[in-house]
MDAnalysis code that builds the backbone (N, CA, C; Angstrom):
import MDAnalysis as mda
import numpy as np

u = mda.Universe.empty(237, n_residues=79, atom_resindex=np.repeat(np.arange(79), 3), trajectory=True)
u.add_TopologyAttr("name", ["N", "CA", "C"] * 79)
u.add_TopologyAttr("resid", np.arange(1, 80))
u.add_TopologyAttr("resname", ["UNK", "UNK", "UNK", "UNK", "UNK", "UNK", "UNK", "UNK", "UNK", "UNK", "UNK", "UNK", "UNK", "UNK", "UNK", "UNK", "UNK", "UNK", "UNK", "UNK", "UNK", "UNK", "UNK", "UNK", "UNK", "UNK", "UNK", "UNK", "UNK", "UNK", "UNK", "UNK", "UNK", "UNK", "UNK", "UNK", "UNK", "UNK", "UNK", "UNK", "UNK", "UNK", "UNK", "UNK", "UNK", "UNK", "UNK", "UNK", "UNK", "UNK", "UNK", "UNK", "UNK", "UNK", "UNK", "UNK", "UNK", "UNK", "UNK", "UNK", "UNK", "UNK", "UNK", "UNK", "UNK", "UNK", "UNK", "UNK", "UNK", "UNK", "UNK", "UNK", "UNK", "UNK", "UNK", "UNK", "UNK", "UNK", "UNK"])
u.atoms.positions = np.array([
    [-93.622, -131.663, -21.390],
    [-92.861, -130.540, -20.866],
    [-91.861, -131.087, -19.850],
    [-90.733, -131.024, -19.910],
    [-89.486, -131.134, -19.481],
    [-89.201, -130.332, -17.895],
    [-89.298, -131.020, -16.577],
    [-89.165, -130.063, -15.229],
    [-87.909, -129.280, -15.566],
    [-87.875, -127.835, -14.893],
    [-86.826, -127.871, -14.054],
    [-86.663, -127.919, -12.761],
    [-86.269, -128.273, -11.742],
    [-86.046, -128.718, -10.674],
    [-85.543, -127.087, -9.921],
    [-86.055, -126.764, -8.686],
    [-85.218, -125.326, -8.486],
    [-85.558, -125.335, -7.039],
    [-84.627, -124.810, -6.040],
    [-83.922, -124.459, -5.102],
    [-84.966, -123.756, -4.704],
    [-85.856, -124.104, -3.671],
    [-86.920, -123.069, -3.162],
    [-87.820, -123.753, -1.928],
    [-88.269, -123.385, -0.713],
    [-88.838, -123.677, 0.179],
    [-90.386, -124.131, -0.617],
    [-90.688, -123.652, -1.559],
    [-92.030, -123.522, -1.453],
    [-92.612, -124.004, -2.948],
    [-91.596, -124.041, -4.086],
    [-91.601, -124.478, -5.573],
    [-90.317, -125.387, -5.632],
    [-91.595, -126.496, -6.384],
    [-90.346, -127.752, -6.430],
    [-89.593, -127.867, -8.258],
    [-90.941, -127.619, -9.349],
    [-90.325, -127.670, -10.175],
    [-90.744, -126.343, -11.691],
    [-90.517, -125.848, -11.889],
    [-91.013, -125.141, -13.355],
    [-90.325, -125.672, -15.091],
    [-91.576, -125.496, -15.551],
    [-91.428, -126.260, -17.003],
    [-91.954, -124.597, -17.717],
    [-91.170, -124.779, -19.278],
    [-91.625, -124.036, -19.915],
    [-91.725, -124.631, -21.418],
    [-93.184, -124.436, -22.493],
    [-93.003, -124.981, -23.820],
    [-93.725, -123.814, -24.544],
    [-93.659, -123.146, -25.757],
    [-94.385, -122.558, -26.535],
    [-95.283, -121.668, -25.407],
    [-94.890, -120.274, -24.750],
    [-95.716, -119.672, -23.997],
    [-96.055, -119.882, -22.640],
    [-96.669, -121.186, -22.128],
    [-96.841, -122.090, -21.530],
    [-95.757, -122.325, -19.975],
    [-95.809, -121.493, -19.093],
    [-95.069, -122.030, -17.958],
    [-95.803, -122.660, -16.869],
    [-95.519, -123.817, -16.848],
    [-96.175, -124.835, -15.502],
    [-94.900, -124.523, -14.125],
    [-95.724, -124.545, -12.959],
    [-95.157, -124.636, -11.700],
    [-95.897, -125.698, -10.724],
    [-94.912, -126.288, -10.467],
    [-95.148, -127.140, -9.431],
    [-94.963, -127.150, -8.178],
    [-95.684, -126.951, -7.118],
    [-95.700, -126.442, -5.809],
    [-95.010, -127.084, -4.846],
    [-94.225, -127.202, -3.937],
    [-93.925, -128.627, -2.901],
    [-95.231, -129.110, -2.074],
    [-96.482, -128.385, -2.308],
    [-97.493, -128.873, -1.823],
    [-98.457, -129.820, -2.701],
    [-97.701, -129.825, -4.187],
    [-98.359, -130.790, -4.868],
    [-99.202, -130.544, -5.897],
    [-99.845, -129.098, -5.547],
    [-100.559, -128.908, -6.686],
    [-99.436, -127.788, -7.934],
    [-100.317, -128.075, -9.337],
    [-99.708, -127.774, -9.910],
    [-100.238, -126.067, -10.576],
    [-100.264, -125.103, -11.215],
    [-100.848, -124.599, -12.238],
    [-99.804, -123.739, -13.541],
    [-100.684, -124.022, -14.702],
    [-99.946, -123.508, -15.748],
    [-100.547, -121.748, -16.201],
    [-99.473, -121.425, -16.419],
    [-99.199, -119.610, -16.435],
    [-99.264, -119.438, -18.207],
    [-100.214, -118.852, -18.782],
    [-100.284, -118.548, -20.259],
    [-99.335, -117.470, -20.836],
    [-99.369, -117.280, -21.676],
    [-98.623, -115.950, -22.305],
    [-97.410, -115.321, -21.842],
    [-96.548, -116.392, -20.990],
    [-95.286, -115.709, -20.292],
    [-94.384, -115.879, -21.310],
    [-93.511, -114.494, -21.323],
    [-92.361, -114.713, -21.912],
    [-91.335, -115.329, -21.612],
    [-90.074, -115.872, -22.481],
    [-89.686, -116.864, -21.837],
    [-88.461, -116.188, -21.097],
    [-88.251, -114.978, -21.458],
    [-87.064, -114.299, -20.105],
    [-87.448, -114.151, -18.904],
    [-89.014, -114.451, -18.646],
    [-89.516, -114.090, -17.428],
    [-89.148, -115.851, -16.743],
    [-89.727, -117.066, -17.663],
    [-89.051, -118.047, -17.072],
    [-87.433, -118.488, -16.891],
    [-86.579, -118.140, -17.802],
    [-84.948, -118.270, -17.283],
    [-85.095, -117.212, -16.173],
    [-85.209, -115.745, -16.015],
    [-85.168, -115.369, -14.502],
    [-85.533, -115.972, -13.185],
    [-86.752, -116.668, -13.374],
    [-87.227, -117.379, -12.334],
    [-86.420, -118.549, -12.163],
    [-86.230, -119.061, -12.830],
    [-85.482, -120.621, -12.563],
    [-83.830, -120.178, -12.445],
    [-83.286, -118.664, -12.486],
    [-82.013, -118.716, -12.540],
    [-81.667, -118.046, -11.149],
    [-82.862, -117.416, -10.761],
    [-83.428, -116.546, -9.433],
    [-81.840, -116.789, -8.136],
    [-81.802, -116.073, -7.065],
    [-81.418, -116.612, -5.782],
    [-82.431, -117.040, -5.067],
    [-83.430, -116.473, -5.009],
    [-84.854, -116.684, -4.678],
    [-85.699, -116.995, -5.383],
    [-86.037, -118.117, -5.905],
    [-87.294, -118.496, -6.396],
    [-88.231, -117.720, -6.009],
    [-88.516, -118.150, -5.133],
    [-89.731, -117.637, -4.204],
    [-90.234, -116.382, -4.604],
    [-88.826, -115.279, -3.607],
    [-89.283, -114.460, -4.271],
    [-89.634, -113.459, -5.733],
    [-88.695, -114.035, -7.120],
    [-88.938, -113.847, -8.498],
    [-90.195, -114.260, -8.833],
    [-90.902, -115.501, -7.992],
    [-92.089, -115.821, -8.707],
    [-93.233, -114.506, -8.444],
    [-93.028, -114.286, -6.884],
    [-94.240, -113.184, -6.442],
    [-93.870, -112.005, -7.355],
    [-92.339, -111.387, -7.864],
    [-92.515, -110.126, -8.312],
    [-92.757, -110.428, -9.727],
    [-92.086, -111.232, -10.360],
    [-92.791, -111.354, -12.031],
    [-93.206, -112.277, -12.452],
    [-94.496, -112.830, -11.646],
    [-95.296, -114.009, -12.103],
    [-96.496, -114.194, -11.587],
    [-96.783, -114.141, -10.465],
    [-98.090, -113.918, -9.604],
    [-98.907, -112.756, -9.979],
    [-100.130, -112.738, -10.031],
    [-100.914, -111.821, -10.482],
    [-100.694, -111.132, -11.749],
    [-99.670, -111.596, -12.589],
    [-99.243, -110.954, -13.765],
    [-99.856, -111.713, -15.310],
    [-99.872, -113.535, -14.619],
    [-100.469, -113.803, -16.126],
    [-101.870, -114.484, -15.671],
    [-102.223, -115.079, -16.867],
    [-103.216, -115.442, -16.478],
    [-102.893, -116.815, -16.142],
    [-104.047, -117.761, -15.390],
    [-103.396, -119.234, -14.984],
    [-104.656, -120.156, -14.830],
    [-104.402, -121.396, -14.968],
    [-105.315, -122.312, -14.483],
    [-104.484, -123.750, -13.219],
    [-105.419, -123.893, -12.703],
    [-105.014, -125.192, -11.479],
    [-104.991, -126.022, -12.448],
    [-103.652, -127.025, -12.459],
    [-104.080, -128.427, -12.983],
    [-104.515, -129.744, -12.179],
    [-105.027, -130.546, -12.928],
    [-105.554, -131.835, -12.062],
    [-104.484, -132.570, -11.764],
    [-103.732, -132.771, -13.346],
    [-102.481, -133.462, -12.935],
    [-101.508, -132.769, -13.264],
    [-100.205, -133.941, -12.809],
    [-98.825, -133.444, -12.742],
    [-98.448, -132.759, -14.210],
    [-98.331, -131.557, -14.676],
    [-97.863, -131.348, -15.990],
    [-96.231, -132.208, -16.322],
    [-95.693, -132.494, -15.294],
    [-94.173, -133.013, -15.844],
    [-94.458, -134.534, -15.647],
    [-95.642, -135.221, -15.698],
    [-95.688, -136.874, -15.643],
    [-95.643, -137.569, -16.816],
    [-95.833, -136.563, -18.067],
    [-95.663, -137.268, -19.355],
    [-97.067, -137.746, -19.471],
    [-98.270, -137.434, -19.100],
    [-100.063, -137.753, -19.062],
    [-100.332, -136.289, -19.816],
    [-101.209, -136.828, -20.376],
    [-102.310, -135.813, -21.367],
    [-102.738, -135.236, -19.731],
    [-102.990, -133.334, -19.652],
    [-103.868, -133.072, -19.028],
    [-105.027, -132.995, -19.423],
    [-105.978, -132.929, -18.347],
    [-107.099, -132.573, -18.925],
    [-107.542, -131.736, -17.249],
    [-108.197, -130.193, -17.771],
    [-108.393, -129.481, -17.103],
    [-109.785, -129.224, -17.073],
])
């Protein structure tokens, strides 16, 4: 999965493949978001606010897991 890189105090990068949106935190950890559509990820990454697009259409909306590792390092996860 391919970063995108985005403008935000608090999110450093979001990836999207087949469903599948990973976010990457500036604190390092990562988690991937299931079943998002993908207009919900171009809004977020096209946002003025990251930040705030993630809390109104992404937080509490899909389902998610913490990853161990970096989803954009090019490593098999394993969760």
């Amino acid at each position: 999965m391919q970063p995108t890189y985005v403008s935000s105090s608090n999110i450093d990068a979001v990836g999207y493949s087949l469903g599948a949106m990973c976010v990457r935190f500036k604190n390092g950890s990562s988690y991937k978001y299931s079943k998002v559509p993908y207009h919900v990820y171009s809004k977020l990454v096209s946002a003025e606010s990251v930040g705030q697009e993630f809390h109104r259409s992404v937080r509490g909306k899909f389902e998610y897991e913490k990853l161990v590792q970096d989803p954009f390092s090019g490593e098999r996860q394993n969760v």
